[in-house]
N, CA and C atoms as an extended XYZ file, in Angstrom:
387
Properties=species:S:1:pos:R:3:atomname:S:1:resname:S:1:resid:I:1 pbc="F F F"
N        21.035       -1.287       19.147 N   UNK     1
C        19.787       -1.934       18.769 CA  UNK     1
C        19.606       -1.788       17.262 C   UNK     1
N        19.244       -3.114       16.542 N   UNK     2
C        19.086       -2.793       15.384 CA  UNK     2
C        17.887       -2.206       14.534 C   UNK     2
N        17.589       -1.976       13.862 N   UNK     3
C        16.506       -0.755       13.093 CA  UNK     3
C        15.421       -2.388       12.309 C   UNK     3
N        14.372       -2.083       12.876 N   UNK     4
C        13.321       -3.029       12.900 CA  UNK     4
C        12.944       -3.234       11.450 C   UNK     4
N        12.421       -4.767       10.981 N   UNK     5
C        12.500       -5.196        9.908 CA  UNK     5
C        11.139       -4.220        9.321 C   UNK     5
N        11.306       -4.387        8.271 N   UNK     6
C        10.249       -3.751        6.980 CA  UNK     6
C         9.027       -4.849        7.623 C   UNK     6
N         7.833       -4.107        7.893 N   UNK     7
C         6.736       -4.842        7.946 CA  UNK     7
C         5.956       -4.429        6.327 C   UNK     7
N         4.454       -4.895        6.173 N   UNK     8
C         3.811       -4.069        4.759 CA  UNK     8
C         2.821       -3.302        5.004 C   UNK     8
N         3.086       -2.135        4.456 N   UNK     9
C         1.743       -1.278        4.367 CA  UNK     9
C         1.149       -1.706        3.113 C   UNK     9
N        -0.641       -2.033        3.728 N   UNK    10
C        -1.458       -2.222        2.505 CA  UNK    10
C        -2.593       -0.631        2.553 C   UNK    10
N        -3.000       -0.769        1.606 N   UNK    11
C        -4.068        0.426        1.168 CA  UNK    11
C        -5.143        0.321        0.680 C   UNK    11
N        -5.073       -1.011       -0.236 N   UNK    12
C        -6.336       -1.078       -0.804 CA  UNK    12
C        -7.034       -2.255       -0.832 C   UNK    12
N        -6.970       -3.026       -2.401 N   UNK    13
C        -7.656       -4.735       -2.357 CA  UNK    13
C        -6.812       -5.737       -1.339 C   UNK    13
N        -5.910       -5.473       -0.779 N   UNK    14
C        -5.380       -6.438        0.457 CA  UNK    14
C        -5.444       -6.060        1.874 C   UNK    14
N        -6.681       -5.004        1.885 N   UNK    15
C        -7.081       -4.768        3.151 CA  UNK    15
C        -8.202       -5.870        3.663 C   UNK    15
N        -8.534       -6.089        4.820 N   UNK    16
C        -9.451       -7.040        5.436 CA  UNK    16
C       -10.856       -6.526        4.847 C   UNK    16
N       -11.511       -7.602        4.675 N   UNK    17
C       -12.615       -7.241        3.917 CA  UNK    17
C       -12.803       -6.708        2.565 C   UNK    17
N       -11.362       -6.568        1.875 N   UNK    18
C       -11.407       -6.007        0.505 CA  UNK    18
C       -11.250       -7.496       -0.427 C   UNK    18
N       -11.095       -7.413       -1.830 N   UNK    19
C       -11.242       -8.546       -2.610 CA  UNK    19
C       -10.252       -9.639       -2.338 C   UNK    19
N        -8.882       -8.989       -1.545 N   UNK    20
C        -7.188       -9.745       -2.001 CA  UNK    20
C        -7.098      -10.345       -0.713 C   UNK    20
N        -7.972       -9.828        0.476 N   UNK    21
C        -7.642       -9.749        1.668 CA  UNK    21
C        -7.247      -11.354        1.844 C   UNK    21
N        -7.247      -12.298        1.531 N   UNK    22
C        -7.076      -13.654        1.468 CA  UNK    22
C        -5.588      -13.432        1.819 C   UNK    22
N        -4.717      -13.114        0.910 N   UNK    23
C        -2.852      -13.154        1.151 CA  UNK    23
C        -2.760      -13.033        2.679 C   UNK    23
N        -3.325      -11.935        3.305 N   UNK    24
C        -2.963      -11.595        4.576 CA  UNK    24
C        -4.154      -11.961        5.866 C   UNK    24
N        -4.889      -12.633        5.696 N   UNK    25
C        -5.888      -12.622        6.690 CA  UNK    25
C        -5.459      -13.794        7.954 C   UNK    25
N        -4.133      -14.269        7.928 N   UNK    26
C        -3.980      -15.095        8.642 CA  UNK    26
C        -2.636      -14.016        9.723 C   UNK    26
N        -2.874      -13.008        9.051 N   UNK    27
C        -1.463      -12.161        9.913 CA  UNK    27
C        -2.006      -10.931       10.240 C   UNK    27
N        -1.715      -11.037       11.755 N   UNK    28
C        -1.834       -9.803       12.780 CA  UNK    28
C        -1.738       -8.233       11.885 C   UNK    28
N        -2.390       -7.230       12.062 N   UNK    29
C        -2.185       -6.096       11.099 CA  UNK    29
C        -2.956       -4.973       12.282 C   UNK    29
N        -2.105       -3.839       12.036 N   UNK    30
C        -2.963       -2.665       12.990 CA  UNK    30
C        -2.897       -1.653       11.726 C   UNK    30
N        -4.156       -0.372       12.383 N   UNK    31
C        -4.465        0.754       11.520 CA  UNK    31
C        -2.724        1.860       11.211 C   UNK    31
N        -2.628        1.934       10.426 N   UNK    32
C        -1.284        2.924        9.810 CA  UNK    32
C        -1.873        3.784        8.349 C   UNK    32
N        -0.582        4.727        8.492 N   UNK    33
C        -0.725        5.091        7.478 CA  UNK    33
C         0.423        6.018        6.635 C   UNK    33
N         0.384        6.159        5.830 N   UNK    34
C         1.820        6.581        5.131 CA  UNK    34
C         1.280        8.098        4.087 C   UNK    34
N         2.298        8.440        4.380 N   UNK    35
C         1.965       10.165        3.330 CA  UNK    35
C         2.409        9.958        1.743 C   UNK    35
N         0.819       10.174        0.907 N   UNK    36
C         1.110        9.940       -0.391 CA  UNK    36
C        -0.445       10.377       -1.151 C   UNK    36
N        -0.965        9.770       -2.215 N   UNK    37
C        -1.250       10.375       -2.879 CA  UNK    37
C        -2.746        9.109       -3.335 C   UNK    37
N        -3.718        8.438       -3.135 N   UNK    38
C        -4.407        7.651       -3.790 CA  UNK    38
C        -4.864        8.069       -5.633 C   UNK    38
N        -4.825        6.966       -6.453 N   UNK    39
C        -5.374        7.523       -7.192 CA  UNK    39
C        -6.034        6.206       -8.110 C   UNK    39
N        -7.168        6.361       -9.124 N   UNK    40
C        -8.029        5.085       -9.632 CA  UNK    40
C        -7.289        4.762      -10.493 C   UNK    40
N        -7.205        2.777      -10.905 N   UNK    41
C        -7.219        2.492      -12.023 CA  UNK    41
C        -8.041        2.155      -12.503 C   UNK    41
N        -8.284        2.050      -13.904 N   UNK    42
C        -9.268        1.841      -14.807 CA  UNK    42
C        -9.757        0.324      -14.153 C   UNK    42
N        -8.889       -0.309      -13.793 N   UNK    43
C        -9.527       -1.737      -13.431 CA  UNK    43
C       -10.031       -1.916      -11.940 C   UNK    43
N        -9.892       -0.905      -11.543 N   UNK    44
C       -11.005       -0.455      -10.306 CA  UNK    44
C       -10.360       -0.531       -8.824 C   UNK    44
N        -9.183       -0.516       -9.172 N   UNK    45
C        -8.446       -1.050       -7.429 CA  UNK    45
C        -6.978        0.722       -7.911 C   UNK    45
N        -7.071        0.861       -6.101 N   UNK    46
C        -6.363        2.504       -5.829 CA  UNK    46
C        -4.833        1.840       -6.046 C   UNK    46
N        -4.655        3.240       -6.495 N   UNK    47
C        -2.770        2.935       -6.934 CA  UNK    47
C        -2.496        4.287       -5.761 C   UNK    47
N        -0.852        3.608       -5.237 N   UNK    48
C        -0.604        4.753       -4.422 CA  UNK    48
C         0.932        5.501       -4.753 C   UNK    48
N         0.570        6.556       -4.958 N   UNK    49
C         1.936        7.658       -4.961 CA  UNK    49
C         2.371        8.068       -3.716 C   UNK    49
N         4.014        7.328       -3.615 N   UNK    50
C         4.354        8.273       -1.951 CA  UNK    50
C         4.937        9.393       -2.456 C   UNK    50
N         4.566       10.511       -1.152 N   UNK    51
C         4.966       11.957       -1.500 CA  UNK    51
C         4.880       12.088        0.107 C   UNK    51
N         6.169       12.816        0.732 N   UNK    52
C         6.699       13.152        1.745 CA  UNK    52
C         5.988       14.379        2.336 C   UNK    52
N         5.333       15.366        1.207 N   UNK    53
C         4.692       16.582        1.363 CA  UNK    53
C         3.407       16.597        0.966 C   UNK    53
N         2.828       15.061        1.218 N   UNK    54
C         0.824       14.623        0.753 CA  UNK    54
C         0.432       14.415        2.462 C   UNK    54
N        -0.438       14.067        2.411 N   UNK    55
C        -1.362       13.913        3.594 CA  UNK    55
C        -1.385       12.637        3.744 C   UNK    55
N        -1.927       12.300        4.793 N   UNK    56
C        -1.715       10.186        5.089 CA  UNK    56
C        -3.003        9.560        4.609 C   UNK    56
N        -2.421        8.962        3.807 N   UNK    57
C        -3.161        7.800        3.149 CA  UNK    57
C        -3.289        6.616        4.428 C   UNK    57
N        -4.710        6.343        4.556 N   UNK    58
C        -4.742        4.970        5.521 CA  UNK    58
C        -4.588        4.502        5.267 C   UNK    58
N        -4.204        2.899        5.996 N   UNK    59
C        -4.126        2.000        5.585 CA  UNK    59
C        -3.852        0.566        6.395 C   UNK    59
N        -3.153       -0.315        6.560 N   UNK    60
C        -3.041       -1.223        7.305 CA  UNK    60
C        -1.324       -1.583        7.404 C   UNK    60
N        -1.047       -1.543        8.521 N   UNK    61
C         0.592       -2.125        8.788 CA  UNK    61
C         0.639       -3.786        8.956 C   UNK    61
N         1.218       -4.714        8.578 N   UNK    62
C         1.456       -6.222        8.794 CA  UNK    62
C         2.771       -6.201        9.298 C   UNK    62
N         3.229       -6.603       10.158 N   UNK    63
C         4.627       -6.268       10.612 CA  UNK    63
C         5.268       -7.835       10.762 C   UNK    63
N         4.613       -8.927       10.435 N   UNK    64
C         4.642      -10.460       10.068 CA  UNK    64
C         4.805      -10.952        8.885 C   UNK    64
N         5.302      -10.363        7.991 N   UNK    65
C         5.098      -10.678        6.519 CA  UNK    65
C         6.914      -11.459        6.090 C   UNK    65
N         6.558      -12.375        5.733 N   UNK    66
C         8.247      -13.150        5.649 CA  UNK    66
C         8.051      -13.198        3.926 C   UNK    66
N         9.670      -13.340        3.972 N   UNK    67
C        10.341      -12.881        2.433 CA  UNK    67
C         9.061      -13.916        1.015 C   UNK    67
N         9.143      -15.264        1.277 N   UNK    68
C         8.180      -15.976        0.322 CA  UNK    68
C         6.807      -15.259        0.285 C   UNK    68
N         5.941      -14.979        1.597 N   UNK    69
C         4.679      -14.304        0.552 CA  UNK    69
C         5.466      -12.649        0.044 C   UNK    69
N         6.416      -11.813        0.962 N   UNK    70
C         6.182      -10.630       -0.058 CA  UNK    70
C         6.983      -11.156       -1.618 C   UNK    70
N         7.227      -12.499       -1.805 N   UNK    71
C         7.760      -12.812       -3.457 CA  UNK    71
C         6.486      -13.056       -4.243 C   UNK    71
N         5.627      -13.638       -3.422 N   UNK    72
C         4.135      -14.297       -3.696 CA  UNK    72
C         2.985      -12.526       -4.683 C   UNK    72
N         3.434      -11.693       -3.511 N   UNK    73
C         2.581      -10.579       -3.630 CA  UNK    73
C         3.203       -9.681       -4.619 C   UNK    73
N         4.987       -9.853       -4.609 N   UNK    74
C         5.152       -9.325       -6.194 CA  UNK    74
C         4.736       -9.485       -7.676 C   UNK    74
N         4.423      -10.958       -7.353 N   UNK    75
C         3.732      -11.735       -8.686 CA  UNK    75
C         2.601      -10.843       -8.520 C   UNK    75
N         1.817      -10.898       -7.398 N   UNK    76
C         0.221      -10.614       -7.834 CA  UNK    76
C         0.485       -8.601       -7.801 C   UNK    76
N         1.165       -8.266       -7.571 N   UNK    77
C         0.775       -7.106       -7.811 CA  UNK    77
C         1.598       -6.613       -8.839 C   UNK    77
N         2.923       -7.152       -9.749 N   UNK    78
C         2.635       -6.962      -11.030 CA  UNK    78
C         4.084       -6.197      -11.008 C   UNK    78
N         5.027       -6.540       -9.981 N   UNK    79
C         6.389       -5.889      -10.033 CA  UNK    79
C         7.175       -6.395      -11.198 C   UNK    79
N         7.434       -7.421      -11.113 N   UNK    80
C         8.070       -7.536      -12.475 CA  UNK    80
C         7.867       -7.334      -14.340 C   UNK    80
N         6.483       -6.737      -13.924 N   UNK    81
C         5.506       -6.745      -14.864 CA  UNK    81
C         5.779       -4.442      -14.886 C   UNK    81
N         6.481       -4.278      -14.114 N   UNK    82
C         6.562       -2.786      -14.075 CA  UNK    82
C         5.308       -2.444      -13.638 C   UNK    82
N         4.142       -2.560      -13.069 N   UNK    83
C         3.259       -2.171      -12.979 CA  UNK    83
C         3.285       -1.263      -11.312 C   UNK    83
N         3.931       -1.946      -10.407 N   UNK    84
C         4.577       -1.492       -9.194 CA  UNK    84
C         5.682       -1.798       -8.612 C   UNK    84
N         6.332       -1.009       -7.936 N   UNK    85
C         7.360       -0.749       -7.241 CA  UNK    85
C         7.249       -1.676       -6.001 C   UNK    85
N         7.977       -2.175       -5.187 N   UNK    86
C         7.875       -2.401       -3.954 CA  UNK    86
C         8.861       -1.813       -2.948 C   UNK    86
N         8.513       -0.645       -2.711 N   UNK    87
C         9.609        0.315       -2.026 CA  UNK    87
C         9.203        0.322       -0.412 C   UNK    87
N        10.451        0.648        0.433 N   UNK    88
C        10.152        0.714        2.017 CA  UNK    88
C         9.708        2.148        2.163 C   UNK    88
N         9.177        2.402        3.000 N   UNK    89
C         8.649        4.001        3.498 CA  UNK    89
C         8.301        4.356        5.092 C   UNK    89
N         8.223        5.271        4.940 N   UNK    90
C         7.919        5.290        6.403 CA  UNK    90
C         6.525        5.236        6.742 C   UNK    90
N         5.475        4.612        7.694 N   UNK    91
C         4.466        4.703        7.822 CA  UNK    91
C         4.361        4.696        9.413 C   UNK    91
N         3.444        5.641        9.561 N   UNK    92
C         3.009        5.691       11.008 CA  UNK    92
C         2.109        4.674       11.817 C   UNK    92
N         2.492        3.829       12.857 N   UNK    93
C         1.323        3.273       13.633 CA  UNK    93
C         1.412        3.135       14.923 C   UNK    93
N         0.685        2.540       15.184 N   UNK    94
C         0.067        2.471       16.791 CA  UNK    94
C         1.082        3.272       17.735 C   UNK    94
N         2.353        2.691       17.625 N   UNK    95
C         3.827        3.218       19.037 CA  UNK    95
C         4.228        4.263       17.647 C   UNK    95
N         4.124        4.508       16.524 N   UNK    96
C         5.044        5.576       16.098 CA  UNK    96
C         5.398        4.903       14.925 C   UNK    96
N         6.479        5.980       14.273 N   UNK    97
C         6.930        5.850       12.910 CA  UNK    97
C         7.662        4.613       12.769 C   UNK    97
N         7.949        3.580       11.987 N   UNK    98
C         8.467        2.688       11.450 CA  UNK    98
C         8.565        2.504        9.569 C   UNK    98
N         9.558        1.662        9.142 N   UNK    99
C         9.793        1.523        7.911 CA  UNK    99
C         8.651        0.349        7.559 C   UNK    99
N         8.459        0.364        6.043 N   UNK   100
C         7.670       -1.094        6.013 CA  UNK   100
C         7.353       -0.457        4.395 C   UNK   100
N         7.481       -1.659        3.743 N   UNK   101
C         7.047       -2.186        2.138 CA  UNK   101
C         6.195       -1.711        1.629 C   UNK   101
N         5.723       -0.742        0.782 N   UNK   102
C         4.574       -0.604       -0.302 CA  UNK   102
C         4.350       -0.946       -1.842 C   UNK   102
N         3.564       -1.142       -2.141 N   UNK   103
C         3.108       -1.377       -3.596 CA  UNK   103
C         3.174        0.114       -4.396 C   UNK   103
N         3.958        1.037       -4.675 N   UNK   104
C         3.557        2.095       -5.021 CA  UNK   104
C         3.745        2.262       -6.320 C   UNK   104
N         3.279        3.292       -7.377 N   UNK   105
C         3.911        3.582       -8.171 CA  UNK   105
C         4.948        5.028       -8.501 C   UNK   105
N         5.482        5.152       -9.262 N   UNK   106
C         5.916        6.138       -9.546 CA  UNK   106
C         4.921        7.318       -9.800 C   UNK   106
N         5.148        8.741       -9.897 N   UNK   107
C         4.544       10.086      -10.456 CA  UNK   107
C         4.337        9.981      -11.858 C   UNK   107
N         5.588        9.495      -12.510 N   UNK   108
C         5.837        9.300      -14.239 CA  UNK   108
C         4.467        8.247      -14.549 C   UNK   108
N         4.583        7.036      -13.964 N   UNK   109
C         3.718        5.742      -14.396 CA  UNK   109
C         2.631        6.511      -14.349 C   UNK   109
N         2.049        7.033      -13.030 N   UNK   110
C         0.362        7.410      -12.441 CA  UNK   110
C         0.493        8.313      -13.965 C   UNK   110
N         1.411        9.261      -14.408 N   UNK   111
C         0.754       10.411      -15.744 CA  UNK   111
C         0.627        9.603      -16.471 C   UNK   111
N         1.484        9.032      -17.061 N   UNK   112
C         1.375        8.241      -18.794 CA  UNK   112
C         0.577        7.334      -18.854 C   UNK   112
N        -0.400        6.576      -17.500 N   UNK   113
C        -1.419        5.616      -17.390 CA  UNK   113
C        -2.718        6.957      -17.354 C   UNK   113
N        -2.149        7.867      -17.121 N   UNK   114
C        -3.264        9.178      -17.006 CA  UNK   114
C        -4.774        8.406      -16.012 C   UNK   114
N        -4.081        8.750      -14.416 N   UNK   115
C        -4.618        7.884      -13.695 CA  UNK   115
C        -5.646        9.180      -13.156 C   UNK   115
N        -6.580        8.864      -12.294 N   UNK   116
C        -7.502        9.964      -11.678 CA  UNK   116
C        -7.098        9.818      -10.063 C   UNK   116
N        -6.607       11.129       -9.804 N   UNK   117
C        -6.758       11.267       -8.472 CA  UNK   117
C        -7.773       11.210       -7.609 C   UNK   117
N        -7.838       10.423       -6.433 N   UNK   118
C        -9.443        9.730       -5.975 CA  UNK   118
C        -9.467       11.194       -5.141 C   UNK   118
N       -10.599       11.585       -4.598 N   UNK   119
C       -10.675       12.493       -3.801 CA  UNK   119
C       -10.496       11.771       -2.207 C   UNK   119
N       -10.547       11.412       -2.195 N   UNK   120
C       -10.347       11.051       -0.674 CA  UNK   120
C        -8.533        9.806       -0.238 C   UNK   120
N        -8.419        9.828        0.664 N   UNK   121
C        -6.760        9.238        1.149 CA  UNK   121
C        -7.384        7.730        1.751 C   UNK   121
N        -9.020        7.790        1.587 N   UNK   122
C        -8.882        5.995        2.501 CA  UNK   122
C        -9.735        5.238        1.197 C   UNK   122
N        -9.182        3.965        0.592 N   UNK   123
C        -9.986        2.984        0.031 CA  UNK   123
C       -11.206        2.776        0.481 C   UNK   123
N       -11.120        2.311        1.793 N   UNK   124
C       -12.114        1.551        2.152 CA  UNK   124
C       -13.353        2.968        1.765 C   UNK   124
N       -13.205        4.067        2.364 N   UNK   125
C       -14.224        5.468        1.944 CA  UNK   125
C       -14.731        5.133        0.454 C   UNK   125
N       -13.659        5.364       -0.131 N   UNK   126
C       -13.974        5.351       -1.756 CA  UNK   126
C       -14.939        4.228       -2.090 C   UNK   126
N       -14.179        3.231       -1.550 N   UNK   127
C       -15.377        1.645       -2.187 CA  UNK   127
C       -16.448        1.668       -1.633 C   UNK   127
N       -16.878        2.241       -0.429 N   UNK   128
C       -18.061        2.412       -0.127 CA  UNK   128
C       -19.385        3.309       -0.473 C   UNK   128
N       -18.843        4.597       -1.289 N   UNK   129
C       -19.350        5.386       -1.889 CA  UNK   129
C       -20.454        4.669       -2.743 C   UNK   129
């Protein structure tokens, strides 16, 4: 049996009900979440650090996502622009662990942007504050 395609973990402005949620609101998504690190940018949307030895960041799994929008969502989230990574990871949902796509950044980027670690692991918490 082969090892199941990369779905996307989202975290923040492309969650349902957040500003981006438009890209994905036409595709099936359950609650997940992946071990890492939230933290603010100055322009007001969470950047995420994966770290194997952080606590789970919530978030949303899309397990429907075909190659043209994740090319679509590199533009908007600024990969070629170095701003993020689009790396696979492991994230936990509903039946269990699976691989799937994040927007993350590096440890190096989050210092030299001298980013603030949010206190809390869920967006949606934070924006509601």
């Amino acid at each position: 049996m082969s090892a199941p395609r990369p779905g996307l973990f989202v975290y923040g402005t492309l969650l349902p009900g957040e500003a981006n949620d438009g890209f994905l609101a036409a595709l099936p998504g359950e609650p997940a979440t992946a071990k890492g690190r939230l933290y603010l940018h100055p322009a007001g949307y969470p950047v995420l650090v994966l770290d194997a030895a952080a606590g789970p960041v919530e978030g949303m799994l899309f397990r429907e996502v075909d190659e043209s929008l994740l090319r679509v969502l590199d533009v908007f989230e600024g990969v070629d622009a170095g701003l993020y990574d689009r790396v696979v990871t492991e994230v936990i949902a509903r039946n269990g662990p699976r691989p799937a796509w994040a927007y993350a950044m590096t440890p190096a980027t989050v210092k030299r942007r001298r980013l603030a670690l949010l206190p809390v692991s869920s967006w949606k918490r934070f924006a509601r504050r």
